[in-house]
C-alpha positions as a printed NumPy array, in Angstrom:
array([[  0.   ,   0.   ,   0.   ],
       [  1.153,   3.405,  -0.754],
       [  1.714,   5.731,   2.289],
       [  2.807,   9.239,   3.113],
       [  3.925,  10.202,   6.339],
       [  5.332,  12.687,   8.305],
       [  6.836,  13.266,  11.77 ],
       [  3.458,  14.165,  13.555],
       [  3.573,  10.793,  12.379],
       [  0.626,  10.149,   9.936],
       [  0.089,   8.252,   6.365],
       [ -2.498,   8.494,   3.545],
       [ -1.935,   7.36 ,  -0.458],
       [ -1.949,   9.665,  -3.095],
       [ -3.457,   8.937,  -6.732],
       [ -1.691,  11.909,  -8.769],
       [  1.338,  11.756, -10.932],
       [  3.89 ,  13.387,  -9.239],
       [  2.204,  14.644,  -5.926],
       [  4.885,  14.389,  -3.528],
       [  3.183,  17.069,  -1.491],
       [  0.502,  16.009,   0.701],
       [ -3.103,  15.592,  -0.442],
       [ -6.684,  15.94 ,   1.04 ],
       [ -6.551,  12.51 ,   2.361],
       [ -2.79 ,  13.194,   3.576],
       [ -4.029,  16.318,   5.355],
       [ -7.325,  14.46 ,   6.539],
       [ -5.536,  12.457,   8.765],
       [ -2.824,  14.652,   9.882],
       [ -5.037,  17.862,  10.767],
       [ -6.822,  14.729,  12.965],
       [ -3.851,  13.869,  15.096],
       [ -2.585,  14.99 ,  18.672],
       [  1.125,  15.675,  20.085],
       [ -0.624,  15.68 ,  23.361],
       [  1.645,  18.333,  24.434],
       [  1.121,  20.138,  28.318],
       [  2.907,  20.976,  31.445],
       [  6.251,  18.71 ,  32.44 ],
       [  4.089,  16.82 ,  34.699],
       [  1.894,  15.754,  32.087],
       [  4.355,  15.266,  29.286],
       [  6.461,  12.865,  32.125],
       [  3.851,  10.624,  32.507],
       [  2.732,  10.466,  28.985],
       [ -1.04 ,  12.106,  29.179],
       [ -2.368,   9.59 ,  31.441],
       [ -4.548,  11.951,  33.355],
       [ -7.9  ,  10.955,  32.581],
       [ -9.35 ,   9.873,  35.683],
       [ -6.354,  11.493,  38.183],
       [ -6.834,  15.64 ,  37.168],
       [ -5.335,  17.972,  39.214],
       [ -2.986,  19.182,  36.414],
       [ -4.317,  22.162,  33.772],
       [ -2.719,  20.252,  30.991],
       [ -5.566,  17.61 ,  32.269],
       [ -8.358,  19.417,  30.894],
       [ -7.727,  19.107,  27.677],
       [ -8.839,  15.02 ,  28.006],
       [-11.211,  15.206,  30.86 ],
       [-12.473,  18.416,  31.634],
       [-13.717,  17.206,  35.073],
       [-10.064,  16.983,  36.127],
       [ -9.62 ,  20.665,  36.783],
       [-11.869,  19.983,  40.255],
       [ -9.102,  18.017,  41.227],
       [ -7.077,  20.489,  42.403],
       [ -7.193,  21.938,  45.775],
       [ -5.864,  25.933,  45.025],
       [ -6.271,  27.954,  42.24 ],
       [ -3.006,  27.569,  39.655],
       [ -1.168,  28.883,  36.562],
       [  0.951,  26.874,  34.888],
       [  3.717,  28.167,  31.967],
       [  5.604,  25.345,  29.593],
       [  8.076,  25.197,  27.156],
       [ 10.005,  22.665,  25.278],
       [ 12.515,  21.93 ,  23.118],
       [ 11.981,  18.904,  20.332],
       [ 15.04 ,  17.424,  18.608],
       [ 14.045,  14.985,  15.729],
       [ 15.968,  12.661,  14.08 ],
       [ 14.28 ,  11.575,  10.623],
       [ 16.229,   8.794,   8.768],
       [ 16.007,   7.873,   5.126],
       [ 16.492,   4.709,   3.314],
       [ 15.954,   5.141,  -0.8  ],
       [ 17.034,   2.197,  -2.778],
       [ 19.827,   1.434,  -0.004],
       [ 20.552,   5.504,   0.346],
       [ 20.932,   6.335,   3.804],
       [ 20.499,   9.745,   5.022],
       [ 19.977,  10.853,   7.846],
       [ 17.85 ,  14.406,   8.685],
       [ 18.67 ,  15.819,  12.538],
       [ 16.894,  18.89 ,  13.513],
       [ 16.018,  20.851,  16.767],
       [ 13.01 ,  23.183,  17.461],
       [ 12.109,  25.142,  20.918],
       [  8.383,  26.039,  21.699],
       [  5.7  ,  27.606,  24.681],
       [  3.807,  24.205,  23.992],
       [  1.308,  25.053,  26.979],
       [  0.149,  27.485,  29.126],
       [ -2.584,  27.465,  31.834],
       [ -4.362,  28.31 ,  34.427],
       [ -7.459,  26.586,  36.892],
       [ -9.894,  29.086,  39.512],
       [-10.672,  27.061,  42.444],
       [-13.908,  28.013,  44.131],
       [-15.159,  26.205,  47.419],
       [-18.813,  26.679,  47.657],
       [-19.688,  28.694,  51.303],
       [-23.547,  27.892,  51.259],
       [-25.144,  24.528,  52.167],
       [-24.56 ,  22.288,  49.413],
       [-23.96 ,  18.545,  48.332],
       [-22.129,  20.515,  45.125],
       [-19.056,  21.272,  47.418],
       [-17.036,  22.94 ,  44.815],
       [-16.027,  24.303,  41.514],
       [-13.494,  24.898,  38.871],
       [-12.599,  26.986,  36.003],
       [ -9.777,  26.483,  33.511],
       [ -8.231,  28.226,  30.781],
       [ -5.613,  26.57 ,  28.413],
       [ -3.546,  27.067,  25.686],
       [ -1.244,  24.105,  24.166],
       [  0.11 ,  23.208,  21.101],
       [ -1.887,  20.104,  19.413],
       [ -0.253,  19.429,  16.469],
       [  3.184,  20.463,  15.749],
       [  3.879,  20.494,  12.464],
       [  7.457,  22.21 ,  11.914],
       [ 10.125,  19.58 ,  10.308],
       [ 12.157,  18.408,   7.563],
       [ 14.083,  15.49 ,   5.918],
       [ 15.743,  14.538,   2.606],
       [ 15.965,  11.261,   0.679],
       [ 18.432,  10.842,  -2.36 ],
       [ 18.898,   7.645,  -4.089],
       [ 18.597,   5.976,  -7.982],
       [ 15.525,   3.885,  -8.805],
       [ 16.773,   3.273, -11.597],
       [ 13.608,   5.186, -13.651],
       [ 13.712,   8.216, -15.393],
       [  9.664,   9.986, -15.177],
       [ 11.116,  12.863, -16.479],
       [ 12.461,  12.188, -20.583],
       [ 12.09 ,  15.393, -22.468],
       [ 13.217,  18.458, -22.543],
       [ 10.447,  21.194, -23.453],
       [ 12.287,  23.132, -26.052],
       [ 14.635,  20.568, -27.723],
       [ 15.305,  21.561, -31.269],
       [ 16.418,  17.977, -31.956],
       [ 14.684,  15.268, -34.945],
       [ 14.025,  13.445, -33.329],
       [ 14.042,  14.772, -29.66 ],
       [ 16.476,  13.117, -26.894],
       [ 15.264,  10.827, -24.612],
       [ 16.75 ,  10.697, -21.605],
       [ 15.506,   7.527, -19.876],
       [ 18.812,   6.718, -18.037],
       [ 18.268,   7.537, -14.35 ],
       [ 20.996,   8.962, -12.868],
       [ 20.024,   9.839,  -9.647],
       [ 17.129,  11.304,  -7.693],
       [ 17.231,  13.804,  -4.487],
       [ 13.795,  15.07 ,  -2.342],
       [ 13.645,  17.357,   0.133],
       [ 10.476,  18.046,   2.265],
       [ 10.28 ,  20.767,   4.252],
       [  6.989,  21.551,   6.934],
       [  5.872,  24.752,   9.415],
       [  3.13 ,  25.466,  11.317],
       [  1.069,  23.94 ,  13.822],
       [ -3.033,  23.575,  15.337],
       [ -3.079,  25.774,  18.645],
       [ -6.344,  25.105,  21.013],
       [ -7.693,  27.124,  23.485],
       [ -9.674,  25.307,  26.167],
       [-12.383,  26.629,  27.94 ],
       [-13.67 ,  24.16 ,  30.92 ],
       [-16.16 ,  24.188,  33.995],
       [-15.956,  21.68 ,  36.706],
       [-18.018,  20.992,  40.144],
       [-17.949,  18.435,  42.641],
       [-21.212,  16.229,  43.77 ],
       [-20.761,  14.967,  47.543],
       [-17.133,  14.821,  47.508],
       [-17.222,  11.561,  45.041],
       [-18.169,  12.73 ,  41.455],
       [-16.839,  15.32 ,  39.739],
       [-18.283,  16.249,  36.269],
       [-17.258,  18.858,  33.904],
       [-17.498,  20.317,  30.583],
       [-15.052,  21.79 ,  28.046],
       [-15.068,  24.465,  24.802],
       [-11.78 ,  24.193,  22.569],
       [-10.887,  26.596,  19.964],
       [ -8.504,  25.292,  17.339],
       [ -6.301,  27.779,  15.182],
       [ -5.047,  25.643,  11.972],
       [ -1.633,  27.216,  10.103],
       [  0.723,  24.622,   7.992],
       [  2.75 ,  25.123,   5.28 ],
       [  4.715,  22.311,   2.854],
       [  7.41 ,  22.98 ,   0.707],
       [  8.966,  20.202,  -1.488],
       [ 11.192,  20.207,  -4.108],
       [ 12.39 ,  16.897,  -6.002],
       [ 15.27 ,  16.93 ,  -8.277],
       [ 16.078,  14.411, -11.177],
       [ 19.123,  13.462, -13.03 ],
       [ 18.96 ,  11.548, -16.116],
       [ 20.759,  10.962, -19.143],
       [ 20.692,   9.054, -22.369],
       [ 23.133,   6.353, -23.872],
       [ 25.524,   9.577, -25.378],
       [ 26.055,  11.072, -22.535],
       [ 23.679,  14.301, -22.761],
       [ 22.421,  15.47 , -19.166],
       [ 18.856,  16.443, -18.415],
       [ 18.347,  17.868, -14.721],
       [ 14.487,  18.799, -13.836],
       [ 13.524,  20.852, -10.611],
       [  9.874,  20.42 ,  -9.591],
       [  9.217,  22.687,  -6.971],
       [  5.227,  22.17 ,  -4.979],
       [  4.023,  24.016,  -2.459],
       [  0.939,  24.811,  -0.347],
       [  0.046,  26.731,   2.065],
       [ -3.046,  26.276,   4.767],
       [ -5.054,  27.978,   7.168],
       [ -8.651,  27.734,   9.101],
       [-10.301,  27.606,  12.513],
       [-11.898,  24.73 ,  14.443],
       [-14.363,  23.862,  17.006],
       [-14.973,  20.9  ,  19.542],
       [-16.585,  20.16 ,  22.843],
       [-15.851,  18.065,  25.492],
       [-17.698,  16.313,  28.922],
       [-16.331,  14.498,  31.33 ],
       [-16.503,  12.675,  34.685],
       [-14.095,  11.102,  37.302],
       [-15.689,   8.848,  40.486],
       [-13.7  ,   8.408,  43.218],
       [-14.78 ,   4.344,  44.083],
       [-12.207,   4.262,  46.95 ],
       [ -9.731,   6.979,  48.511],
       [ -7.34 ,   4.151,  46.633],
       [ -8.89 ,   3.815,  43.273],
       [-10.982,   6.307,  40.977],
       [-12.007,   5.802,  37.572],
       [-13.474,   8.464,  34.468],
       [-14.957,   8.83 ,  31.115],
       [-14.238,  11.392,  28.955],
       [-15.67 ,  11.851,  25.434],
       [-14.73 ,  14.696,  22.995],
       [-16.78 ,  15.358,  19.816],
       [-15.556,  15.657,  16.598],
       [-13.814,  19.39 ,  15.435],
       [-15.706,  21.112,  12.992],
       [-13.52 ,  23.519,  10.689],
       [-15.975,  25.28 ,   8.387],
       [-13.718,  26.693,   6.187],
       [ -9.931,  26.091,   5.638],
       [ -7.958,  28.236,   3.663],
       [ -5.531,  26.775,   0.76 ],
       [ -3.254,  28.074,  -1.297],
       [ -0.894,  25.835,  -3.613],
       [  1.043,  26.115,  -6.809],
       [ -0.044,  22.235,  -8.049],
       [ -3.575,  21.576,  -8.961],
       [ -4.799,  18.46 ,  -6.3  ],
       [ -7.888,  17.577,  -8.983],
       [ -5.568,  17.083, -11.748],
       [ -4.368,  13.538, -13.268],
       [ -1.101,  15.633, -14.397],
       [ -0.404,  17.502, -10.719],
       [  2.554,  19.528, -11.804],
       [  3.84 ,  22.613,  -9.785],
       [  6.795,  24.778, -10.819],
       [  9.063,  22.803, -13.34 ],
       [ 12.546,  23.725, -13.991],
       [ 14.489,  22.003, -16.75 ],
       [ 18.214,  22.339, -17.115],
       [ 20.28 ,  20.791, -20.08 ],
       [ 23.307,  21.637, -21.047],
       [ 23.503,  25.513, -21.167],
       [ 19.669,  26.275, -21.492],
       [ 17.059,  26.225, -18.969],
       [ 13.186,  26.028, -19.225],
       [ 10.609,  26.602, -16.556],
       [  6.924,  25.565, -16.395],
       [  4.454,  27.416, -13.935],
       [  1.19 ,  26.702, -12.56 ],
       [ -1.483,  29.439, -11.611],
       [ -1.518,  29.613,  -7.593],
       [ -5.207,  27.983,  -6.966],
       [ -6.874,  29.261,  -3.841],
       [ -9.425,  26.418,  -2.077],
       [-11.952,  26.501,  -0.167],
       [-12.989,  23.553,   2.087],
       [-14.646,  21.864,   5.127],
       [-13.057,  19.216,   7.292],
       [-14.913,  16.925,  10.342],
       [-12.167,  14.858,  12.098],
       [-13.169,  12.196,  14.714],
       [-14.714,  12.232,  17.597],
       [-12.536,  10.638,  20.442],
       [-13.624,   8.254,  23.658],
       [-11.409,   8.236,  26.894],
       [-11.81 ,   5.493,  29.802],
       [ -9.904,   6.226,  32.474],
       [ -8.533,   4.395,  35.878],
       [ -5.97 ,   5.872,  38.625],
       [ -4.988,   4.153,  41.652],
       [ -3.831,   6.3  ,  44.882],
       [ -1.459,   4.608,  47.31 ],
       [ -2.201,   7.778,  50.039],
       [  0.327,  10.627,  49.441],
       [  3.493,   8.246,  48.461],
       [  2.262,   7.799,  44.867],
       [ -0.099,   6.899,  41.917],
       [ -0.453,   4.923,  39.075],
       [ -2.836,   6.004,  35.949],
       [ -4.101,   4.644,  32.805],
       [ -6.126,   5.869,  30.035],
       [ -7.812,   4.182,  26.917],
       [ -8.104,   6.175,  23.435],
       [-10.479,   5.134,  20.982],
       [-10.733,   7.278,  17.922],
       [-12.444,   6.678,  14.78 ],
       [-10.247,   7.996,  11.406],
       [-12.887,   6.209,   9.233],
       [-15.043,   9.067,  10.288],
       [-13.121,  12.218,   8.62 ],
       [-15.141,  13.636,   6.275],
       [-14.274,  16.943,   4.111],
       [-17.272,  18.728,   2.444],
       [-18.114,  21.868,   0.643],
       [-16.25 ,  20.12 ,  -2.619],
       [-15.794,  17.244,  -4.325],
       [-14.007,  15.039,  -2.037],
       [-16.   ,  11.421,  -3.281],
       [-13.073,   9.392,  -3.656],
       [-11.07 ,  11.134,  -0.131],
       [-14.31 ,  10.2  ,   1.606],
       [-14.659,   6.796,   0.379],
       [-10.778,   6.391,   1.47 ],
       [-11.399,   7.314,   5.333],
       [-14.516,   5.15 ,   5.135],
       [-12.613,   1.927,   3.627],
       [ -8.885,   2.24 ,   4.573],
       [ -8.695,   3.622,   7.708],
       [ -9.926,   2.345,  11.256],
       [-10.891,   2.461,  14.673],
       [ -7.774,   3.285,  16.935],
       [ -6.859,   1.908,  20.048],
       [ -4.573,   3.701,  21.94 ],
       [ -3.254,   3.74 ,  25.767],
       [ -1.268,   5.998,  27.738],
       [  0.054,   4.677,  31.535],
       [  1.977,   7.104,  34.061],
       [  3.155,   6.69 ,  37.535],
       [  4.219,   9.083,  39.812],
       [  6.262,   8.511,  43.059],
       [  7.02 ,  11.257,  45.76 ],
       [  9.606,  11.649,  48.232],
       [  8.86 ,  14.465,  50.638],
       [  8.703,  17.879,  48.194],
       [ 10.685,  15.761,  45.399],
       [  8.233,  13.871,  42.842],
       [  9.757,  11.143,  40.325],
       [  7.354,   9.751,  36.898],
       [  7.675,   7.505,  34.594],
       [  5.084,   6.751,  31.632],
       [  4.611,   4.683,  28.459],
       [  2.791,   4.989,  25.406],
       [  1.326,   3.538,  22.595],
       [ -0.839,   4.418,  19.272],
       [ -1.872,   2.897,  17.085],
       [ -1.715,   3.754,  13.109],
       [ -4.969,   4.451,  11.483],
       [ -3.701,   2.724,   8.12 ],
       [ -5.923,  -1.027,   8.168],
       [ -2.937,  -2.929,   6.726],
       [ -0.197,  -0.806,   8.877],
       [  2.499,  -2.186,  10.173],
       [  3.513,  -2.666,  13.769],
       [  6.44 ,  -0.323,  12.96 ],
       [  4.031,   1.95 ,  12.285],
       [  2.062,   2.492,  15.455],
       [  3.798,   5.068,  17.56 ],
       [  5.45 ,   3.852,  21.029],
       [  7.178,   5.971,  23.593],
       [  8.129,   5.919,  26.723],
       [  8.832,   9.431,  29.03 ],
       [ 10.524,  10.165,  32.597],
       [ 10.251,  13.497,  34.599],
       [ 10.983,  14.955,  38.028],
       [  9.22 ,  17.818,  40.034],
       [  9.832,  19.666,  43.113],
       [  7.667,  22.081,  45.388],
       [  8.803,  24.926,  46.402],
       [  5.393,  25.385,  48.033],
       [  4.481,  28.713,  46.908],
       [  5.639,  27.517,  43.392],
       [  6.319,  24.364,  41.275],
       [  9.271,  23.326,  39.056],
       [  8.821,  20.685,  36.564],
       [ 11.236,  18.764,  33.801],
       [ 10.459,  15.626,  31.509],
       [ 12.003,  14.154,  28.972],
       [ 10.412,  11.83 ,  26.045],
       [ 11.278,   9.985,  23.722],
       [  8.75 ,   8.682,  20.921],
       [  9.198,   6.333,  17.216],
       [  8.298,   5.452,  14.185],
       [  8.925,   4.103,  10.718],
       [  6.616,   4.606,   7.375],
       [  7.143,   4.714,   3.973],
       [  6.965,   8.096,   1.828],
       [  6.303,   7.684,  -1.553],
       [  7.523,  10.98 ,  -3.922],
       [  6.167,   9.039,  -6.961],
       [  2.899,   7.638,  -6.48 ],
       [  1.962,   6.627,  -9.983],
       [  5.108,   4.323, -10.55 ],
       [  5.565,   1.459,  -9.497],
       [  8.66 ,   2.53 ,  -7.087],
       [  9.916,   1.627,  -3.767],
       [  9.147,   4.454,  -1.327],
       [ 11.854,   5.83 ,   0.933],
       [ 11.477,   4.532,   4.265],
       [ 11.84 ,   6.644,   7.159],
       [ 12.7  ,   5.866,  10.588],
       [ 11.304,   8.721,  12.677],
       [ 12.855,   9.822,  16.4  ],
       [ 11.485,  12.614,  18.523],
       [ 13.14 ,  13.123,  21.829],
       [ 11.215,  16.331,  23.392],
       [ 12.567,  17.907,  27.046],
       [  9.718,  19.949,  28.305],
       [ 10.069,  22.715,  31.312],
       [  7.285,  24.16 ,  33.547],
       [  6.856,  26.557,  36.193],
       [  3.477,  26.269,  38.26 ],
       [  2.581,  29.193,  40.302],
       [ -0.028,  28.654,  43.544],
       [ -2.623,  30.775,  43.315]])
């Protein structure tokens, strides 16, 4: 099966001739995915919050969590992602390192006890800001498949024209920015010191941007050189919508368990701008041909898109167990449903029928732990999720594992974790040949910082 991915990890096929930038079903699925980024506490025990709250990052999965916590808080986060991405095209290695520094989260929960006669005994308001989806990376493959796609030169004067079906050598460089930033919006109470409930808004901002460029060298049987540039781009913007519920029930002062569902985001309009034409059988962008001492370039008209995109709902079921104030273990349960993407206000019959027939219910699991020793806290977490792609590998399902240490000042918090996450998919540049795509082997190590204030 044909598959494009890219470090936010994510895969799709393409049906064009030479769309080695990412199409609607490409950007289906990836505008669908989660970093689950948040504070260093979070991040350390890889998102397993669910049923424990207490953390701001928390209400971004169940927005009854906020209740948790006893005081009012603000919490500030950055962190700084290096990614190794490492491509193998026809038995060319190369390697792709690169290192990127963010404010991934930011925070901030109102504690309210209730003073009048109640069985509601208190309440909770949070405000969040993290980033979802980060989209900002790069990598190159160079190799020789051994087939030249690209045999003419425009202007040749020749009779008859050269054709230069010798493949020399072909190079591909991919190059992505932007990122989905949500704002989160969430209300939680307390019924007789057992349930909490709560409810969540979240505001999405959508900006990416893809630039590719891949190169060929080819020649014929005399020796004449053709070199061709074909240079894609596209550019992408829109805003999003979603709501979340949520409850946690403390069973036992030892064990407490939640549900969390969040619907689907709704972006009503997204924004494109690209120099190759998605609908067409012959998706071309800029074309640059060199040979010899002349050189000939084909443009396309920049096409500006308009669109609608519904990605899937998600289901959380939570459990934490509390061993008293010496430590915790949490796990939560991700189901998501990528057959359920749907883009509308266009012609998207064949992207639609893909989501429907190729991709699948996900089952995903996150598990942290969390250990303290007087004012010093150690975590640990693991993770797992899997691809959306039916016949995916298990390569392809993303594992991690993440570690992290806090300490309380007591009027203030200092928090550090370090992750470690990977991958490997296939990226296929040339979709209508039968080629081998480049595999990549994917690495992202992330060391997140966060300073929580008491309120």
């Amino acid at each position: 099966m044909k598959k494009i991915i890219i470090l936010a990890f994510f895969f799709a096929t393409t049906i064009t001739s030479y769309s080695q930038s990412l199409g609607y079903r490409d950007l289906g699925v990836l505008f669908s995915q989660n970093d689950e980024n948040g504070s260093a506490r979070f991040t350390s025990m890889s998102g397993a919050f669910g049923a424990l709250g207490g953390d701001a990052s928390s209400m971004s999965i169940n927005p009854a969590g906020i209740a948790v916590l006893k005081n009012s808080v603000f919490t500030g986060t950055f962190n700084s992602r290096n990614t190794d991405i490492t491509s193998n095209y026809y038995g060319s290695l190369l390697t792709t390192q690169n290192t990127f520094f963010n404010l991934s989260h930011a925070g901030g929960v109102l504690v309210f006890d209730n003073v009048y006669k109640s069985e509601w005994s208190k309440f909770a308001i949070g405000f969040n800001y993290r980033v979802t989806k980060d989209f900002t990376d790069s990598f190159i493959s160079q190799g020789n498949s051994g087939v030249a796609t690209f045999r003419d030169f425009p202007i040749d004067s020749n009779i008859p024209t050269i054709d230069y079906n010798l493949s020399d050598e072909q190079q591909f460089s991919n190059n992505y920015n932007g990122e989905i930033s949500e704002f989160n919006i969430a209300f939680s109470s307390v019924y007789q010191k057992r349930l909490y409930v709560g409810v969540g808004l979240n505001f999405f901002e959508l900006i990416y941007g893809q630039q590719t460029l891949l190169t060929e060298y080819n020649s014929d049987i005399n020796g004449n050189r053709l070199d061709v540039d074909l240079y894609q781009e596209n550019i992408t913007a829109g805003n999003g919508f979603s709501a979340n519920l949520g409850f946690i029930y403390k069973a036992h002062p030892n064990f407490r368990f939640g549900m969390a569902y969040q619907t689907p985001t709704w972006y009503a309009e997204i924004l494109q701008d690209t120099n190759f034409n998605q609908d067409s059988d012959i998706d071309i962008g800029e074309t640059t041909f060199y040979q010899e001492n002349q050189q000939y370039t084909e443009y396309n008209d920049w096409q500006y898109i308009s669109y609608s995109l519904k990605t899937p709902s998600k289901l959380t079921a939570s459990a934490a167990f509390i061993f008293g104030k010496k430590g915790l273990i949490s796990i939560d349960y991700i189901n998501k449903g990528y057959q359920n993407i749907k883009l509308s206000n266009g012609t998207f019959n064949s992207e639609n029928q893909f989501f429907q027939n190729e991709l699948r219910n996900t089952h995903s699991y996150n598990i942290g732990t969390e250990w303290r020793l007087n004012r010093l806290s150690v975590r640990g977490g693991y993770k797992f999720e899997q691809s959306p792609d039916k016949l995916a590998l298990d390569s392809d399902n993303l594992k991690g594992y993440s570690l992290g240490a806090g300490y309380n000042f007591g009027s203030f918090k200092l928090d550090l974790s370090y992750s470690d996450n990977n991958k490997t998919s296939p990226y296929n540049f040339y979709p209508n040949f039968n080629l081998i795509p480049a595999n990549l082997s994917i690495d992202n190590r992330t060391v997140t910082a966060s300073v929580t204030l008491n309120l």
